[in-house]
C-alpha positions in Angstrom: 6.4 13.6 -6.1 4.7 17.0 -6.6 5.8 19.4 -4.0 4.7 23.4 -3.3 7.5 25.5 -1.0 5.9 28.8 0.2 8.1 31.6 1.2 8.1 35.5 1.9 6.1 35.8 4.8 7.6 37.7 7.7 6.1 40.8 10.1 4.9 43.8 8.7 3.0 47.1 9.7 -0.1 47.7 8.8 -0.2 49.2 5.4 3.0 47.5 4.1 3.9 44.9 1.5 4.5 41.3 1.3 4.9 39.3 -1.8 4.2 35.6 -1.3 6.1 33.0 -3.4 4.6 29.2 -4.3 8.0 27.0 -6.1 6.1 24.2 -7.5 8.3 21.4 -8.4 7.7 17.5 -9.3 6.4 15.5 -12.2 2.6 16.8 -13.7 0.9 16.4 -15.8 -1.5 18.8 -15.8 -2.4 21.6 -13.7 -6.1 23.4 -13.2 -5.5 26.1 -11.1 -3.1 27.8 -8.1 -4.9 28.9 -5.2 -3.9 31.1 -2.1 -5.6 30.1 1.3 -5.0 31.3 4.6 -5.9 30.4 8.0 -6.1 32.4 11.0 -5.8 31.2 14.8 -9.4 29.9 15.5 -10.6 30.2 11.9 -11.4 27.9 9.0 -9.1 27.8 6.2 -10.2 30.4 3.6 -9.5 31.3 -0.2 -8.1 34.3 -0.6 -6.8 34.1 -4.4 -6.9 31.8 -7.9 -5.2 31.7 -11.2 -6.5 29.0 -13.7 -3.9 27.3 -16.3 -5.4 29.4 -18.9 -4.5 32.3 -16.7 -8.1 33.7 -15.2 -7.4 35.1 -11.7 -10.3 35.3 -9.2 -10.4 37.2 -5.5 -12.4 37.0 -2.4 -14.0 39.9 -1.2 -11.6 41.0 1.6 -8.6 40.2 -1.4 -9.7 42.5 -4.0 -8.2 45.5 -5.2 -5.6 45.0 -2.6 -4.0 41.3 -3.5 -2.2 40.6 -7.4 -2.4 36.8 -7.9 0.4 35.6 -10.6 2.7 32.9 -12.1 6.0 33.0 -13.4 5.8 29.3 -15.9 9.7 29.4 -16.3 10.1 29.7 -12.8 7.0 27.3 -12.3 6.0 29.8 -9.1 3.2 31.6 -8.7 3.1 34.7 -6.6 0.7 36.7 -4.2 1.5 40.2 -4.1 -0.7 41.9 -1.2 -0.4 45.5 -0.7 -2.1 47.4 1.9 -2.2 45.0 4.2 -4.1 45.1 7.5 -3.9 43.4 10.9 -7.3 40.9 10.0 -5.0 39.4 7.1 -2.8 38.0 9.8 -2.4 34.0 9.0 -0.8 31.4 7.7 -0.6 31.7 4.1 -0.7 28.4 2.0 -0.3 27.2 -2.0 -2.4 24.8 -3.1 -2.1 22.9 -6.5 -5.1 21.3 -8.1 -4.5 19.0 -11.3 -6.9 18.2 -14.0 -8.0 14.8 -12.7 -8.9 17.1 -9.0 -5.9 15.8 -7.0 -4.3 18.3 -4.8 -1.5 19.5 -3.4 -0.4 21.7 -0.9 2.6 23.6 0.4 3.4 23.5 4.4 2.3 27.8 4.9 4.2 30.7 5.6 3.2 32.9 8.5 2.3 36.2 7.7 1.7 38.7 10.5 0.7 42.6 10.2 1.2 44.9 13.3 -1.5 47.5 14.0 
């Protein structure tokens, strides 16, 4: 049984830090990609960050230049650094694992709130 644990949200001001941590765990065979999602009250589910297996990262818009995607393999954990960090990226913050045969996978969110 595959699972994904997410952990370091918390409350922050505006401007701070937050690193975001994904434990994957479980039996796979082979992974495609990590993403980051988040969802705010009221509001769809959106990507916010992806890192392939072969290790290319990708960002949305309102991620870039502010959010580091990563992966630790020995640690089988990938991370999302966000810096800068405003009140809009207020949300719950979730993993998702995609294998190679598309199934997916996905972690139960961490809340991640920025104060103004």
């Amino acid at each position: 049984q595959v699972q994904l644990v997410e952990s370091g949200g918390g409350l922050v001001q505006a401007g701070g830090s937050l690193r975001l941590s994904c434990a994957v765990s479980g039996s796979i065979f082979s992974i495609n990609r990590v993403d980051w999602y988040r969802q705010a009250p009221g509001k769809q589910r959106e990507l916010v960050a992806l890192i392939t297996s072969g290790g290319r990262t990708n960002y949305a818009d309102s991620a870039k230049g502010r959010f580091t995607i990563s992966r630790d393999n020995a640690k089988n954990t990938v991370y999302l650094q966000m810096n800068s960090l405003k009140p809009e990226d207020t949300a719950v913050y979730y993993c998702c694992l995609v294998t190679a045969d598309t199934n997916t996978y996905w972690g139960q969110g961490t809340q991640v709130t920025v104060s103004s």
